[in-house]
N, CA, C and O atoms as a Tripos MOL2 file, in Angstrom:
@<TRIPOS>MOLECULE
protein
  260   259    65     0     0
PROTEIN
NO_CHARGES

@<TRIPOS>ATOM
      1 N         158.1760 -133.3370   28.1400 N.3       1 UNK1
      2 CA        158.7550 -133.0100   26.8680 C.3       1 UNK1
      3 C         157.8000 -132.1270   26.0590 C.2       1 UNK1
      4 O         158.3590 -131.3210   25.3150 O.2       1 UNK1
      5 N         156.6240 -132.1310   26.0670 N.am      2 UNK2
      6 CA        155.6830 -131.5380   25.2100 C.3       2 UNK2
      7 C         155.2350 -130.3060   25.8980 C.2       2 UNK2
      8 O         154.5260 -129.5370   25.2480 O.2       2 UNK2
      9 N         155.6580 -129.8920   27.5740 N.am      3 UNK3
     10 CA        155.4840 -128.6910   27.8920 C.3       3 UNK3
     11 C         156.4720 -127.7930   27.4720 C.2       3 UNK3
     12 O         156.3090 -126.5950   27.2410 O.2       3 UNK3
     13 N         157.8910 -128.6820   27.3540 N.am      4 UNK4
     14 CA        159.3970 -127.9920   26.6610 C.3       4 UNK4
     15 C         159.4940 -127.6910   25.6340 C.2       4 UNK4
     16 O         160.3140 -126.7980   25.4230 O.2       4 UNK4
     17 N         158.7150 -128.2670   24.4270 N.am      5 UNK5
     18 CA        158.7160 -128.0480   22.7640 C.3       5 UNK5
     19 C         157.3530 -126.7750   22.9220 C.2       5 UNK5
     20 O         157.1270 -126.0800   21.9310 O.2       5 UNK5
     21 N         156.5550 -126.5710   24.1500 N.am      6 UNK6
     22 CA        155.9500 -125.4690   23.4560 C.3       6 UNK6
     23 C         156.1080 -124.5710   24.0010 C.2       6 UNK6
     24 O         155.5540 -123.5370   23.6250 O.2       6 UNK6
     25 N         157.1020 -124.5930   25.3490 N.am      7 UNK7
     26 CA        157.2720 -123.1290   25.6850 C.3       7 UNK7
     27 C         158.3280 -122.7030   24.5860 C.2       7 UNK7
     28 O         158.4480 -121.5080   24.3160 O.2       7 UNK7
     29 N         159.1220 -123.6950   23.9250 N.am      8 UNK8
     30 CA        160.5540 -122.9190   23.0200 C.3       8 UNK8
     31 C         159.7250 -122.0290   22.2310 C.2       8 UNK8
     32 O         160.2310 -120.9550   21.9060 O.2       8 UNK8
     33 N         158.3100 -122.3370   21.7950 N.am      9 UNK9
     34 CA        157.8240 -121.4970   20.6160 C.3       9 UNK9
     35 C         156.6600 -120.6340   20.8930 C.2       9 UNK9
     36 O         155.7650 -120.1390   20.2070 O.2       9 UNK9
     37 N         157.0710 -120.6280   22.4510 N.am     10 UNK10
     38 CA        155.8910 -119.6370   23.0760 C.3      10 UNK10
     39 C         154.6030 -119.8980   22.8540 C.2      10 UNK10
     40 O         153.8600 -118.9250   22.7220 O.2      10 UNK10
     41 N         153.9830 -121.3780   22.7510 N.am     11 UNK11
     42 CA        152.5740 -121.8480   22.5800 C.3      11 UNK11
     43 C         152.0790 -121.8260   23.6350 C.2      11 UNK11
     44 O         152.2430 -122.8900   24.2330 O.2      11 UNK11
     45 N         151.2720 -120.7490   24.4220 N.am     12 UNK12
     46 CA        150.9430 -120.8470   25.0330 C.3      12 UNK12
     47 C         149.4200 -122.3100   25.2740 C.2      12 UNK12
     48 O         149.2880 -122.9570   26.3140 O.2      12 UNK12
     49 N         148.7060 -122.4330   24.2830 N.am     13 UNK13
     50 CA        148.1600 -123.3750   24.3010 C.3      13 UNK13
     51 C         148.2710 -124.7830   24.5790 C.2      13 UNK13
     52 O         147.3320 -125.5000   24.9210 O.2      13 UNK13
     53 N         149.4530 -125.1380   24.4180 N.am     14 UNK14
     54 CA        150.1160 -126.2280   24.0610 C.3      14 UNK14
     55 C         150.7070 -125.6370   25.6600 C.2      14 UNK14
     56 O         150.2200 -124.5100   25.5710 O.2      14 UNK14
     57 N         151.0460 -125.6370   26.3190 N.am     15 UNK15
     58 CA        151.9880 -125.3770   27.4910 C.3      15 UNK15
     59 C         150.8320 -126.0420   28.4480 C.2      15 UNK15
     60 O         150.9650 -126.9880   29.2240 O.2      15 UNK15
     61 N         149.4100 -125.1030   28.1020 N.am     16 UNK16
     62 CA        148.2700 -125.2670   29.1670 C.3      16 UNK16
     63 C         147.7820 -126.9030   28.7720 C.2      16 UNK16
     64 O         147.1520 -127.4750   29.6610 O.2      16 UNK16
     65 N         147.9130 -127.2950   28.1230 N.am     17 UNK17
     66 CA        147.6700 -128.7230   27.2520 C.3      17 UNK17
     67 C         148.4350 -129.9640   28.2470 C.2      17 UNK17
     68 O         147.8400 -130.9220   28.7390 O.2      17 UNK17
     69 N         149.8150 -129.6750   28.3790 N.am     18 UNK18
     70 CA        150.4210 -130.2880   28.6290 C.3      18 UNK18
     71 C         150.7140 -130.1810   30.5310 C.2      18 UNK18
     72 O         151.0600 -131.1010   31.2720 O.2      18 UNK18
     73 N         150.4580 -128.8930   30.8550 N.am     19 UNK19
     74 CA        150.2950 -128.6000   32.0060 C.3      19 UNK19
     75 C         148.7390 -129.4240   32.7930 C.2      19 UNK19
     76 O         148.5720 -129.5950   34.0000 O.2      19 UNK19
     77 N         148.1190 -129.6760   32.0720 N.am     20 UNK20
     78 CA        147.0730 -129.9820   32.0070 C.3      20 UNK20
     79 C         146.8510 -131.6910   32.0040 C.2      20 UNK20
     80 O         145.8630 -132.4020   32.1910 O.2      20 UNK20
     81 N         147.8550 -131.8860   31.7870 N.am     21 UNK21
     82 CA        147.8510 -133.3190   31.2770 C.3      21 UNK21
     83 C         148.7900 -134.2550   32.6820 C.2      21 UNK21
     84 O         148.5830 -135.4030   33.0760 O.2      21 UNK21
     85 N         149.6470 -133.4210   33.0850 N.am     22 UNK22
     86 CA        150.7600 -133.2650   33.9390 C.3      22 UNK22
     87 C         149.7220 -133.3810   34.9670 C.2      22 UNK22
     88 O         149.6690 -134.4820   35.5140 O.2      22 UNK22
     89 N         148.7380 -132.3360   35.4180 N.am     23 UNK23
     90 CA        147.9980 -132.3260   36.6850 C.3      23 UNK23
     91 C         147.2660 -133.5770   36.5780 C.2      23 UNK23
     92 O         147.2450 -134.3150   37.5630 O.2      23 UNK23
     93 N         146.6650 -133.9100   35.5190 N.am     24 UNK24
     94 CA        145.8490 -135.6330   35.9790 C.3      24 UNK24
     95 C         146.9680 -136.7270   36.2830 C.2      24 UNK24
     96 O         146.7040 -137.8520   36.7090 O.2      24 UNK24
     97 N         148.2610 -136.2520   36.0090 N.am     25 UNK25
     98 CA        149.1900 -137.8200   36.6230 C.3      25 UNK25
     99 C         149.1390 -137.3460   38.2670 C.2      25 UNK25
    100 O         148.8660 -138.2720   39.0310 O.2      25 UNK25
    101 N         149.3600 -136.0610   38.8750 N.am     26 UNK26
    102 CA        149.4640 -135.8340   40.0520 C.3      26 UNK26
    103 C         147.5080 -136.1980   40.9220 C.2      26 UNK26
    104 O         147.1800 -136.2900   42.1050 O.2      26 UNK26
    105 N         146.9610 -136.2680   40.0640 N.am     27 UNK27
    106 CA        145.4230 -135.9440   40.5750 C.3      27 UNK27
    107 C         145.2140 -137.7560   40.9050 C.2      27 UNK27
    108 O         144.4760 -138.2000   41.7850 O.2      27 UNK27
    109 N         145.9310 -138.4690   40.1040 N.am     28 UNK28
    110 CA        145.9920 -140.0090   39.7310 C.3      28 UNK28
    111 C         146.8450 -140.6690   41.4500 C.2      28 UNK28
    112 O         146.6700 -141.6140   42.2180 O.2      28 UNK28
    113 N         147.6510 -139.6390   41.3580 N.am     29 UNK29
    114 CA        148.7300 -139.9400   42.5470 C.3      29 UNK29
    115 C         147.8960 -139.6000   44.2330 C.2      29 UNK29
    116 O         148.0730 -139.9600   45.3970 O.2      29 UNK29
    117 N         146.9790 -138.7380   43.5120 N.am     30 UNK30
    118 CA        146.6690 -138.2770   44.9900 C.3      30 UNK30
    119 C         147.1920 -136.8100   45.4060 C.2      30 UNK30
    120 O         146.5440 -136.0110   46.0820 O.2      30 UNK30
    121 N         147.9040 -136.6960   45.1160 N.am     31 UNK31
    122 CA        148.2120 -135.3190   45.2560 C.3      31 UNK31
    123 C         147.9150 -134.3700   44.5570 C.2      31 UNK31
    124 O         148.4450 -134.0370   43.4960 O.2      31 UNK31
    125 N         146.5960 -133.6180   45.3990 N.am     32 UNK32
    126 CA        145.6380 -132.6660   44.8210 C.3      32 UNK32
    127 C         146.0890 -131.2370   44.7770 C.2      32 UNK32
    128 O         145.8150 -130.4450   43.8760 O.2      32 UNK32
    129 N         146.9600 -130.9380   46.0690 N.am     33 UNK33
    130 CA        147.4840 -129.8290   45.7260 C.3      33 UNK33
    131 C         148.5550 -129.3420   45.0210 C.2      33 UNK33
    132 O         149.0850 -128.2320   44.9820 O.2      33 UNK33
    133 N         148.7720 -130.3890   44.4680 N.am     34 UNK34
    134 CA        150.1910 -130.0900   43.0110 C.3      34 UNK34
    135 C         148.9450 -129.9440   42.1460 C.2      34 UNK34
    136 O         148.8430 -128.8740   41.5460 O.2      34 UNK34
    137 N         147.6980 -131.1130   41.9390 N.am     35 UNK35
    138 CA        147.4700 -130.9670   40.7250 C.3      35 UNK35
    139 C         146.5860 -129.5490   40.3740 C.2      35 UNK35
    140 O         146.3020 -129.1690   39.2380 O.2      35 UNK35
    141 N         146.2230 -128.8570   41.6700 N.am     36 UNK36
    142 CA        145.5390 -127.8740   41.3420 C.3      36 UNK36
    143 C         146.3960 -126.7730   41.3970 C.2      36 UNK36
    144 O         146.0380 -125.6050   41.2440 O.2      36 UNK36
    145 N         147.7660 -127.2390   41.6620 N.am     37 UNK37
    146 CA        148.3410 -125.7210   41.1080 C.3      37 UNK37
    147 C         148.9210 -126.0310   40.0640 C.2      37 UNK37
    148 O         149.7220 -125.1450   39.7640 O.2      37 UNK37
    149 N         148.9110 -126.9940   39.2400 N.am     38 UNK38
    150 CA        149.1290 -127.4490   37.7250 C.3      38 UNK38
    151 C         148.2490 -126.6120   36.9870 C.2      38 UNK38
    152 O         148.6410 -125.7830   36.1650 O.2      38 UNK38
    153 N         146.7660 -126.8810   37.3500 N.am     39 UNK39
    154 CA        145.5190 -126.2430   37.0030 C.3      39 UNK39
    155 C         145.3640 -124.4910   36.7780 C.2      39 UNK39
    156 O         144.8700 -123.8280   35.8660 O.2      39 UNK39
    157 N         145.9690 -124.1540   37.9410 N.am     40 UNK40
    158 CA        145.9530 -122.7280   38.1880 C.3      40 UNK40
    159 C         147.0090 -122.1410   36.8460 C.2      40 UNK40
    160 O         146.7210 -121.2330   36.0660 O.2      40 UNK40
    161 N         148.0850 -122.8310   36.8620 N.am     41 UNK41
    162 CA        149.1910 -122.6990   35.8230 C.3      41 UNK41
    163 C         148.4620 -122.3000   34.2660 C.2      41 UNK41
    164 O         148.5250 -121.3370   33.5020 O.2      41 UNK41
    165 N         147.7650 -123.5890   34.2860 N.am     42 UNK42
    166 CA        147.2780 -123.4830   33.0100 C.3      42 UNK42
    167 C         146.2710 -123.1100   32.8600 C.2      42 UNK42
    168 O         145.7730 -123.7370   31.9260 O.2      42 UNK42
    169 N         145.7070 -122.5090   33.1910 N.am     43 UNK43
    170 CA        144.6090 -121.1580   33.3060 C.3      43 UNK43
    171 C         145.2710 -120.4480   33.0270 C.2      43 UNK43
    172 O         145.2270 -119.8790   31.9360 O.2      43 UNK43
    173 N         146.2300 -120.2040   34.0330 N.am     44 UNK44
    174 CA        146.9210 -118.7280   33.5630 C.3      44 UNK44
    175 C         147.4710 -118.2010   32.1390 C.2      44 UNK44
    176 O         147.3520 -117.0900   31.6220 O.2      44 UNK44
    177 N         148.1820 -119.4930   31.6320 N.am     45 UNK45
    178 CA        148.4880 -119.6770   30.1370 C.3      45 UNK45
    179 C         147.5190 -119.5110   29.5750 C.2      45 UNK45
    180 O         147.8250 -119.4220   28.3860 O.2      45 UNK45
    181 N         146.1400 -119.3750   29.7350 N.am     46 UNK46
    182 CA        145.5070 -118.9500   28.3610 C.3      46 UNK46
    183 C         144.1460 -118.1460   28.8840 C.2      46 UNK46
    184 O         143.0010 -118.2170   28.4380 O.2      46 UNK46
    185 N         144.6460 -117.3950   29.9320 N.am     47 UNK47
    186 CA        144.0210 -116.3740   30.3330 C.3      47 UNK47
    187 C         143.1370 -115.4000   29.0090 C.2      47 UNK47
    188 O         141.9100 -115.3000   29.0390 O.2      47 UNK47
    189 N         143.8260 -114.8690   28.1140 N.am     48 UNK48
    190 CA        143.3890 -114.4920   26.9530 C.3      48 UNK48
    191 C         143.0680 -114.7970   25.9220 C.2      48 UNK48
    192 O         142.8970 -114.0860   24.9310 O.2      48 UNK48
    193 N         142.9290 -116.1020   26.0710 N.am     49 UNK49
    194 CA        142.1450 -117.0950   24.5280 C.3      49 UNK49
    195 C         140.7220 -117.8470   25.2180 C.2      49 UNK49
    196 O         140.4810 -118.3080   26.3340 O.2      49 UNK49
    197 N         140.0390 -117.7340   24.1210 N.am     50 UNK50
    198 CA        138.4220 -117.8870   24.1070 C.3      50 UNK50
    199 C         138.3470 -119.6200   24.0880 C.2      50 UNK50
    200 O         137.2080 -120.0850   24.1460 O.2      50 UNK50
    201 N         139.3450 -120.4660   24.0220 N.am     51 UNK51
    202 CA        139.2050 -121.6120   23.4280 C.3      51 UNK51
    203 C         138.3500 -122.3440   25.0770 C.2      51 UNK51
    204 O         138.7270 -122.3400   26.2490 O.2      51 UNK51
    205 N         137.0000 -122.9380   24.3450 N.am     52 UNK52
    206 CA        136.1460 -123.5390   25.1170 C.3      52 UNK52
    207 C         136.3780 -125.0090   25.2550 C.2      52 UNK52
    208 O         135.7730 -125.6190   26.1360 O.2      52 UNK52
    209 N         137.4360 -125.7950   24.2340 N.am     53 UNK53
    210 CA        137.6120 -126.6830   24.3370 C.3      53 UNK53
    211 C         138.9080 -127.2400   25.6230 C.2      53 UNK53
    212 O         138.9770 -128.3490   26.1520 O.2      53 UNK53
    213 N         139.6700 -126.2290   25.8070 N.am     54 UNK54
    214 CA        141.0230 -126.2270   26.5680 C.3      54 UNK54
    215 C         140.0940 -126.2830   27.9740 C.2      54 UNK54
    216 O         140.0840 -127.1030   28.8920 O.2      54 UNK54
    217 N         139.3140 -125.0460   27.7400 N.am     55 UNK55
    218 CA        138.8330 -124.5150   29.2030 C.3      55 UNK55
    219 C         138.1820 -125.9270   29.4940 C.2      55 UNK55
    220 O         138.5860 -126.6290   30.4210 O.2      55 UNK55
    221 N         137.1630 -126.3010   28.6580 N.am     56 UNK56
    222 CA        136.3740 -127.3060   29.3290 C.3      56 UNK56
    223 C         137.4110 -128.5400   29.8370 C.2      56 UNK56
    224 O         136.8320 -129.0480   30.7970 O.2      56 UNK56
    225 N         138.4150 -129.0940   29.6630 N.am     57 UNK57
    226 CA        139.5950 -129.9530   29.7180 C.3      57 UNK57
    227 C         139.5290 -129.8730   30.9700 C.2      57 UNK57
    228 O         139.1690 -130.7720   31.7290 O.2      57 UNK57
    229 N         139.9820 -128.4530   31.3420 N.am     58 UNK58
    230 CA        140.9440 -128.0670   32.9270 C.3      58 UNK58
    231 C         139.9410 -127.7500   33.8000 C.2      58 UNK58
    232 O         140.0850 -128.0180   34.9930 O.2      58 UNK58
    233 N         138.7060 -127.0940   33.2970 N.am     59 UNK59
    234 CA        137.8540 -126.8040   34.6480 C.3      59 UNK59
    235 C         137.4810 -128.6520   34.8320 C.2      59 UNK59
    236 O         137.6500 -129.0680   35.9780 O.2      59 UNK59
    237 N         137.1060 -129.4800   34.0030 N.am     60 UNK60
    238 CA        137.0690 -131.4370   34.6440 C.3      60 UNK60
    239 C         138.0290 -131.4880   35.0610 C.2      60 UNK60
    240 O         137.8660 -131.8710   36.2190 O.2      60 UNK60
    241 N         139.0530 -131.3400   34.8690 N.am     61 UNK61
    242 CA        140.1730 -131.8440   35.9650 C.3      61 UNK61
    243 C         139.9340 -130.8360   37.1380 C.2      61 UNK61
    244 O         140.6040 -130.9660   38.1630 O.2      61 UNK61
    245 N         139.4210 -130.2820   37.0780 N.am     62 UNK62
    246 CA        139.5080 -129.0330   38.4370 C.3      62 UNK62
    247 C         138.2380 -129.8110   39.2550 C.2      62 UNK62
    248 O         138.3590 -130.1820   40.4230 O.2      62 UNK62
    249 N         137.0660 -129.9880   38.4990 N.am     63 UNK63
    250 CA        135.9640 -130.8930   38.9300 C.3      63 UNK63
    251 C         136.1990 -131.9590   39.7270 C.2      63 UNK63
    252 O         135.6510 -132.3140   40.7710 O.2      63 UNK63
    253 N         137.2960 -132.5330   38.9470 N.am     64 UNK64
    254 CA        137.7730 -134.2680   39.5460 C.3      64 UNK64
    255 C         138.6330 -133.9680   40.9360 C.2      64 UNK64
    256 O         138.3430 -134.6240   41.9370 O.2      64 UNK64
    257 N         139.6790 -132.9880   40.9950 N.am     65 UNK65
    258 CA        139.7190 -132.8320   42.1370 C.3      65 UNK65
    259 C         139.1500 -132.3420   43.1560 C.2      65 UNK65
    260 O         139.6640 -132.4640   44.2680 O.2      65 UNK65
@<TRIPOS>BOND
     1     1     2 1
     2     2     3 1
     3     3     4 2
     4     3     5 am
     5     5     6 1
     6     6     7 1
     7     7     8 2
     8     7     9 am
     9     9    10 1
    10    10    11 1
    11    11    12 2
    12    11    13 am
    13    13    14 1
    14    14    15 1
    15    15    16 2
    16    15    17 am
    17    17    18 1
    18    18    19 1
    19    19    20 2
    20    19    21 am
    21    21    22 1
    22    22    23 1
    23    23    24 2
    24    23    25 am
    25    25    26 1
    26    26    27 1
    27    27    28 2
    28    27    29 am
    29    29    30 1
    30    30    31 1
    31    31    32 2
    32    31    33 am
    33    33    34 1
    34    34    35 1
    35    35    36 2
    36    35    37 am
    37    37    38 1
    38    38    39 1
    39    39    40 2
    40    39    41 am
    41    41    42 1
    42    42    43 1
    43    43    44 2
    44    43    45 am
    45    45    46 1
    46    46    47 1
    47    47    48 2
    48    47    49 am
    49    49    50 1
    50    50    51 1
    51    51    52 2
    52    51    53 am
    53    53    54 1
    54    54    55 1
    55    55    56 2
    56    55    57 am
    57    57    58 1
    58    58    59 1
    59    59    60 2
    60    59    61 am
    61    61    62 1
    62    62    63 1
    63    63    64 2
    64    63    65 am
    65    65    66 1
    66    66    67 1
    67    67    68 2
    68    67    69 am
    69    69    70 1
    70    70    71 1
    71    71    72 2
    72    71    73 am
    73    73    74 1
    74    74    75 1
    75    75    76 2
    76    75    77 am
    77    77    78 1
    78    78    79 1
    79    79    80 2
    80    79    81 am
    81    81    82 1
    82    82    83 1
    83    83    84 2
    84    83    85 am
    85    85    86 1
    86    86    87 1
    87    87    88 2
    88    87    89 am
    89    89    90 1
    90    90    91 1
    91    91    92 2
    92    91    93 am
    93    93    94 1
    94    94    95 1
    95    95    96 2
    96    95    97 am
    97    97    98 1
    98    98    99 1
    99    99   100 2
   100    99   101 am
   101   101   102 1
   102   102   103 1
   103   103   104 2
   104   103   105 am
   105   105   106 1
   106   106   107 1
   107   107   108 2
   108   107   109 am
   109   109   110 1
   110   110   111 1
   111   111   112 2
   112   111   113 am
   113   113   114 1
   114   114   115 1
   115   115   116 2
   116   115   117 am
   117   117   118 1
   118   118   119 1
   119   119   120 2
   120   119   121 am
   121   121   122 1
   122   122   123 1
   123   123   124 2
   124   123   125 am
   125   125   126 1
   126   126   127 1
   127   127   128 2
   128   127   129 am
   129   129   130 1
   130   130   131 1
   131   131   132 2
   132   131   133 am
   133   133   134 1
   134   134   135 1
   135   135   136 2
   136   135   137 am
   137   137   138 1
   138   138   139 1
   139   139   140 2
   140   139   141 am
   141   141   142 1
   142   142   143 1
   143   143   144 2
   144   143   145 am
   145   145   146 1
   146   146   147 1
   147   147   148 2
   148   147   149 am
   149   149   150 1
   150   150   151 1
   151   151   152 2
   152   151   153 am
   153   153   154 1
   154   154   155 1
   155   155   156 2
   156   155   157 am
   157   157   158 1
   158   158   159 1
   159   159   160 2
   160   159   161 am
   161   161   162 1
   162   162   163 1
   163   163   164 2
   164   163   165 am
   165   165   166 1
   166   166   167 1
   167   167   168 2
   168   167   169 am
   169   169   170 1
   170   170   171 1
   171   171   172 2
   172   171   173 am
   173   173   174 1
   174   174   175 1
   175   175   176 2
   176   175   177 am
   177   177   178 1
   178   178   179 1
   179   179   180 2
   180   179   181 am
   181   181   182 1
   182   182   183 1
   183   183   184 2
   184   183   185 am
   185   185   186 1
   186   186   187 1
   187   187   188 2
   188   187   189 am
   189   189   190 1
   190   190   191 1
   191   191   192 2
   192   191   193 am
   193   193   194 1
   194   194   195 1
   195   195   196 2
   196   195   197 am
   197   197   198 1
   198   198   199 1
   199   199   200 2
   200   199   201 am
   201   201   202 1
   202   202   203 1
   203   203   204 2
   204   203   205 am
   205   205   206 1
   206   206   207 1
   207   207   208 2
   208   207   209 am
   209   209   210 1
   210   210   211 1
   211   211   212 2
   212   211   213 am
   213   213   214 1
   214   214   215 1
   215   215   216 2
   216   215   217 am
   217   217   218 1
   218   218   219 1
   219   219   220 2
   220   219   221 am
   221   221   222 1
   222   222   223 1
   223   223   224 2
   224   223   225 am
   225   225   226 1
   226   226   227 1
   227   227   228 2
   228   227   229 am
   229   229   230 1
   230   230   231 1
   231   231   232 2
   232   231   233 am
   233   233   234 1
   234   234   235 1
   235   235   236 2
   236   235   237 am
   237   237   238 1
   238   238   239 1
   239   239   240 2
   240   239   241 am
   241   241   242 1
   242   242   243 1
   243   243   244 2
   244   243   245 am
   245   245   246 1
   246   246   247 1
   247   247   248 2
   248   247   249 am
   249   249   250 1
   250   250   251 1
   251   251   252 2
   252   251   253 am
   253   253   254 1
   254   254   255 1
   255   255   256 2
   256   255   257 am
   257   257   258 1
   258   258   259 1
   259   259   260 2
@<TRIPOS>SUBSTRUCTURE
     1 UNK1         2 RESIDUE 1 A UNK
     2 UNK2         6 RESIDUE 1 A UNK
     3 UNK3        10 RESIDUE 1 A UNK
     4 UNK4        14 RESIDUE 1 A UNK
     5 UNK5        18 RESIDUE 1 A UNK
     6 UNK6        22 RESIDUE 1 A UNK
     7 UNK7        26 RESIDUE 1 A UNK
     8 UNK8        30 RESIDUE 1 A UNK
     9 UNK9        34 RESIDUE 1 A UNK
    10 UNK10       38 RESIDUE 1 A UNK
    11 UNK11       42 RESIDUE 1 A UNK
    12 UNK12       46 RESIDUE 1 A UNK
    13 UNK13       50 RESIDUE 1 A UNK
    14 UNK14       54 RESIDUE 1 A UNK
    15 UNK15       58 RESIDUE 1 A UNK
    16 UNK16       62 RESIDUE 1 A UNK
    17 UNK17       66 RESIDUE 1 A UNK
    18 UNK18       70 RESIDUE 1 A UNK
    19 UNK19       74 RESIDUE 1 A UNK
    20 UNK20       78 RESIDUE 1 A UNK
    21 UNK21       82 RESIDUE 1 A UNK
    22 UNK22       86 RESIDUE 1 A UNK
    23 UNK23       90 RESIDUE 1 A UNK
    24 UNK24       94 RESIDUE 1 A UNK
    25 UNK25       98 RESIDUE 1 A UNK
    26 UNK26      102 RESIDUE 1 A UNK
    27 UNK27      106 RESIDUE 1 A UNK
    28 UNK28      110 RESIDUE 1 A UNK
    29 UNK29      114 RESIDUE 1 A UNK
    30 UNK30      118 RESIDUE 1 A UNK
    31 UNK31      122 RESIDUE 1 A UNK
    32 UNK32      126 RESIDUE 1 A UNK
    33 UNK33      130 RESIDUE 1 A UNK
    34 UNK34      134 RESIDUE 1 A UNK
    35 UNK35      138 RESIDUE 1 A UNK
    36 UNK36      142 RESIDUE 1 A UNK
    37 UNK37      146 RESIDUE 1 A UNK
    38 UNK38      150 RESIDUE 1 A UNK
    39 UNK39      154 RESIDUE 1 A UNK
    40 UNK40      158 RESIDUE 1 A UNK
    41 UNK41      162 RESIDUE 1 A UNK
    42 UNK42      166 RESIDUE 1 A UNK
    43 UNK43      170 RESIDUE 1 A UNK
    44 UNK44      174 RESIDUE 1 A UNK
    45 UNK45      178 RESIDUE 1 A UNK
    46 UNK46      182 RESIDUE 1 A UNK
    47 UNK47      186 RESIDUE 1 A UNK
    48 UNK48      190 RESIDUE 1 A UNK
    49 UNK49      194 RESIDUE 1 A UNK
    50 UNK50      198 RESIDUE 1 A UNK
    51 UNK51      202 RESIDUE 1 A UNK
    52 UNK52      206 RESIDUE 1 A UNK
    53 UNK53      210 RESIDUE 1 A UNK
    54 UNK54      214 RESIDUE 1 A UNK
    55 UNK55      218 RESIDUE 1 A UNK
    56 UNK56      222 RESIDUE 1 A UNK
    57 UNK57      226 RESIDUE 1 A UNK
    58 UNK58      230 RESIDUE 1 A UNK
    59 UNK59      234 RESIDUE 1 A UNK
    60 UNK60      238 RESIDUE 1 A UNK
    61 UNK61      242 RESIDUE 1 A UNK
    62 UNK62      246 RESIDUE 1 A UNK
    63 UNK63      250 RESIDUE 1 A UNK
    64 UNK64      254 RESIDUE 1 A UNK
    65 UNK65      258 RESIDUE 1 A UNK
């Protein structure tokens, strides 16, 4: 639901947030290669923003898997 309320308003932040959040239930499950193309996803979403706090989020989940 919270990846759906931010693509309606084109947040890209909020997409990678939630994409992001999505890959630790799959990373939880075991299934690493969903969660790292969850990961890849949300990279991609914020390919052009500086935010060190997002990045640091997804590269630990990238770590954990």
């Amino acid at each position: 639901m919270a990846f759906k309320n931010a693509e309606a308003i084109d947040y890209n932040l909020g997409m990678a947030c939630a994409k992001n959040l999505q890959s630790g239930k799959f990373l939880y499950k075991r299934e690493y290669d969903k969660s790292l193309e969850l990961i890849e996803e949300a990279l991609d979403l914020i390919a052009d923003l500086s935010d060190h706090i997002i990045l640091s989020q997804i590269y630990n989940t990238m770590a954990v898997n």
